[in-house]
ChimeraX commands (.cxc) that place a marker at each C-alpha (Angstrom):
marker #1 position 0.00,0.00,0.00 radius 0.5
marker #1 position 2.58,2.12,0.85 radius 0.5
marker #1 position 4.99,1.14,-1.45 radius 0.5
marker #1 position 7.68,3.24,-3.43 radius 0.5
marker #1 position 6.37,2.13,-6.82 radius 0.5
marker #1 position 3.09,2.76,-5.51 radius 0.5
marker #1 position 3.03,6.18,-3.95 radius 0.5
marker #1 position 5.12,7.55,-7.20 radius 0.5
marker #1 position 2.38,6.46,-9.57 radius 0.5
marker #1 position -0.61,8.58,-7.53 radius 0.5
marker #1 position 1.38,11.89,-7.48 radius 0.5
marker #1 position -0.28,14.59,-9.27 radius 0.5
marker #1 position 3.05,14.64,-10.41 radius 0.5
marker #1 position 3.92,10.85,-11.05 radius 0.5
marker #1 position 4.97,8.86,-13.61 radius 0.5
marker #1 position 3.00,6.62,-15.82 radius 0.5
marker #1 position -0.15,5.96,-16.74 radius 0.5
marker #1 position -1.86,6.76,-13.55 radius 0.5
marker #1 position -0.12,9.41,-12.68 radius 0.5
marker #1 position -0.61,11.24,-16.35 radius 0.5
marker #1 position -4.66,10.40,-15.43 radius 0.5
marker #1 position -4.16,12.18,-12.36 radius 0.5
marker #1 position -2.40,14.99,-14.12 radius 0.5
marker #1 position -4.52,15.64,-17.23 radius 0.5
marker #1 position -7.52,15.53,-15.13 radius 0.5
marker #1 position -6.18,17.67,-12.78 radius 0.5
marker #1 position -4.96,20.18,-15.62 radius 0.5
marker #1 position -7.93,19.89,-17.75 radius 0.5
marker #1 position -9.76,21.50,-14.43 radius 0.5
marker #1 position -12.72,19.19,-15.19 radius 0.5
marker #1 position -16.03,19.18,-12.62 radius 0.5
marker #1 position -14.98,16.80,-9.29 radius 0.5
marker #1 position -18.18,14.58,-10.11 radius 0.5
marker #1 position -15.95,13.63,-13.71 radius 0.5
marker #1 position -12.81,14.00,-11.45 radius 0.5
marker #1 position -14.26,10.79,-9.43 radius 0.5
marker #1 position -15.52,9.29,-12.29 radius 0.5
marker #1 position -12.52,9.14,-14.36 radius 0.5
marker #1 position -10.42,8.13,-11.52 radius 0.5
marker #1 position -12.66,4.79,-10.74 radius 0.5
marker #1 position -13.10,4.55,-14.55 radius 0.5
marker #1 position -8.83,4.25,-14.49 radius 0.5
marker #1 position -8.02,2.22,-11.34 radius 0.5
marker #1 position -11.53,0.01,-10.63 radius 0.5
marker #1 position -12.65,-0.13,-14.40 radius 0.5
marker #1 position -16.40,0.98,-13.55 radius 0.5
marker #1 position -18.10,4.27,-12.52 radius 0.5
marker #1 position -19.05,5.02,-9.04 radius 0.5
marker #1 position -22.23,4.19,-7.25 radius 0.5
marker #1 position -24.11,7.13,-5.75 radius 0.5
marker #1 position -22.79,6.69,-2.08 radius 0.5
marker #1 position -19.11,6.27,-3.52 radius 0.5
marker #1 position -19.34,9.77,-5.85 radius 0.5
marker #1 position -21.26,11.55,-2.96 radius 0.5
marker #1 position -18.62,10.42,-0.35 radius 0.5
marker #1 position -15.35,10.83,-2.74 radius 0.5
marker #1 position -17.08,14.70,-3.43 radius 0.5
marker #1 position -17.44,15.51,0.31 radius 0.5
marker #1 position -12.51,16.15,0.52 radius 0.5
marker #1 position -12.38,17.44,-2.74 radius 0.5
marker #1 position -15.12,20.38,-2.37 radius 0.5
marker #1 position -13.78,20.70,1.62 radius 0.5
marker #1 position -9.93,20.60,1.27 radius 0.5
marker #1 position -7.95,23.52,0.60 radius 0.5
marker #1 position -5.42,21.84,-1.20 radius 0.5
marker #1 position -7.54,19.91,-4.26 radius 0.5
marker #1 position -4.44,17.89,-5.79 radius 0.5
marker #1 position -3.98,16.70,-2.37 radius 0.5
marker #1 position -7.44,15.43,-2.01 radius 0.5
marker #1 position -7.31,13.56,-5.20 radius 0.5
marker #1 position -4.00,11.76,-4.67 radius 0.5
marker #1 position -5.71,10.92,-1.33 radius 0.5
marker #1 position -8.77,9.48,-3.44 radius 0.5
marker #1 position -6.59,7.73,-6.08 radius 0.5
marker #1 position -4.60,5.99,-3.41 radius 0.5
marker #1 position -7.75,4.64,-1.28 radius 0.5
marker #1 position -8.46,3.42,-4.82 radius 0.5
marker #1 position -5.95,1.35,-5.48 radius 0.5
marker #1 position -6.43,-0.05,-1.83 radius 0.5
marker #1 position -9.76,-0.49,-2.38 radius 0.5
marker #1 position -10.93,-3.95,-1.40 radius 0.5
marker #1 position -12.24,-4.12,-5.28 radius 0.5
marker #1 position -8.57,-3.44,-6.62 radius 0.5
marker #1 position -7.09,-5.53,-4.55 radius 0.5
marker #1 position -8.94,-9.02,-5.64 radius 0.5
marker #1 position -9.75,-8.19,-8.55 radius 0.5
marker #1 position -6.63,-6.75,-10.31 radius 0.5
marker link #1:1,2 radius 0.2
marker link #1:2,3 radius 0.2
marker link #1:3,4 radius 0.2
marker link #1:4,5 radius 0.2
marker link #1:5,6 radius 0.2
marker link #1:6,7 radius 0.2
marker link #1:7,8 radius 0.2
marker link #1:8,9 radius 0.2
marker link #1:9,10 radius 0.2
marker link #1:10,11 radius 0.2
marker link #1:11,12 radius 0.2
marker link #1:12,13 radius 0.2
marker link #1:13,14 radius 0.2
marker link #1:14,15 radius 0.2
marker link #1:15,16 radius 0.2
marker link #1:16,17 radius 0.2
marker link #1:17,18 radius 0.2
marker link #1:18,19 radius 0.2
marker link #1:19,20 radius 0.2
marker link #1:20,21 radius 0.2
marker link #1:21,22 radius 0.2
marker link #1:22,23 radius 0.2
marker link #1:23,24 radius 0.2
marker link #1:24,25 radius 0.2
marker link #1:25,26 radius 0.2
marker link #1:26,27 radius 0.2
marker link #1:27,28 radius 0.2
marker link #1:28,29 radius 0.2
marker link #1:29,30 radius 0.2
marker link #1:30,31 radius 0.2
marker link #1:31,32 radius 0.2
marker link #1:32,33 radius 0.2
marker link #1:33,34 radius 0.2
marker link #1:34,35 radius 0.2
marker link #1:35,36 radius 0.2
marker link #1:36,37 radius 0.2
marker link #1:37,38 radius 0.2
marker link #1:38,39 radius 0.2
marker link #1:39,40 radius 0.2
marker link #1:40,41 radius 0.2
marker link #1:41,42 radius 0.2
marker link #1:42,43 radius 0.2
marker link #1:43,44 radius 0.2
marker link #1:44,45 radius 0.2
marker link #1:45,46 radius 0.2
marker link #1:46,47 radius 0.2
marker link #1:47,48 radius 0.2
marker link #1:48,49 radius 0.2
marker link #1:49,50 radius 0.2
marker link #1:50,51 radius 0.2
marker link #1:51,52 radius 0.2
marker link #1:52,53 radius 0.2
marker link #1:53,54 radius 0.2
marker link #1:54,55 radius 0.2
marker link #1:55,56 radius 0.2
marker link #1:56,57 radius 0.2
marker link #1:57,58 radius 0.2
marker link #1:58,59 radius 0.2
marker link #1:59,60 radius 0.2
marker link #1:60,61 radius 0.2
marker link #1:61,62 radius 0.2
marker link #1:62,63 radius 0.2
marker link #1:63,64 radius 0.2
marker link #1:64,65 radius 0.2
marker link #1:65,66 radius 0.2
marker link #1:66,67 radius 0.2
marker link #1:67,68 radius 0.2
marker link #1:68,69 radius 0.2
marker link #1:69,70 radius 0.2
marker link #1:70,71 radius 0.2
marker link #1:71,72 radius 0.2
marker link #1:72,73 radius 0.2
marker link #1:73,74 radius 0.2
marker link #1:74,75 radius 0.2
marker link #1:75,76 radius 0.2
marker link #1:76,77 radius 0.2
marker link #1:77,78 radius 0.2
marker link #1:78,79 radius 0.2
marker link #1:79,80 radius 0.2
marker link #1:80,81 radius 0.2
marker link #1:81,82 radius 0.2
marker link #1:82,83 radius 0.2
marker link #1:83,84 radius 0.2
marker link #1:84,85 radius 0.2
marker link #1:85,86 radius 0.2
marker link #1:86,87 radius 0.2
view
């Protein structure tokens, strides 16, 4: 979870493929409700339910520091119980 190779690929600043997701959302300055979406869409391969876009919304709106909040999202993605066993 924690892992080197891990935490360098959910920087808003990271390398590869999730990382360039991150950024070009980020950059783009897209809505947070398609912020959410395309992060789930990239690291659980399906959209969120109601509860998860509602709940993912609630840091992003709230947290002064945006990128922040959506490297916090991305990670609890990828160590989401769904990622985990499935991928």
């Amino acid at each position: 979870m924690n892992d080197n190779f891990v935490e360098s690929r959910i920087h808003s600043t990271g390398n590869g493929i999730q990382g360039s997701t991150l950024v070009a959302a980020l950059n783009s300055k897209v809505p947070d409700t398609q912020l959410v979406d395309t992060l789930y869409l990239t690291v659980l391969s399906r959209h969120p339910t109601a509860t998860e876009l509602q709940t993912a919304l609630v840091p992003l709106a709230t947290n002064p520091n945006h990128n922040q909040a959506a490297e916090d999202l991305f990670w609890a993605l990828f160590n989401k119980v769904d990622f985990v066993f499935n991928y």
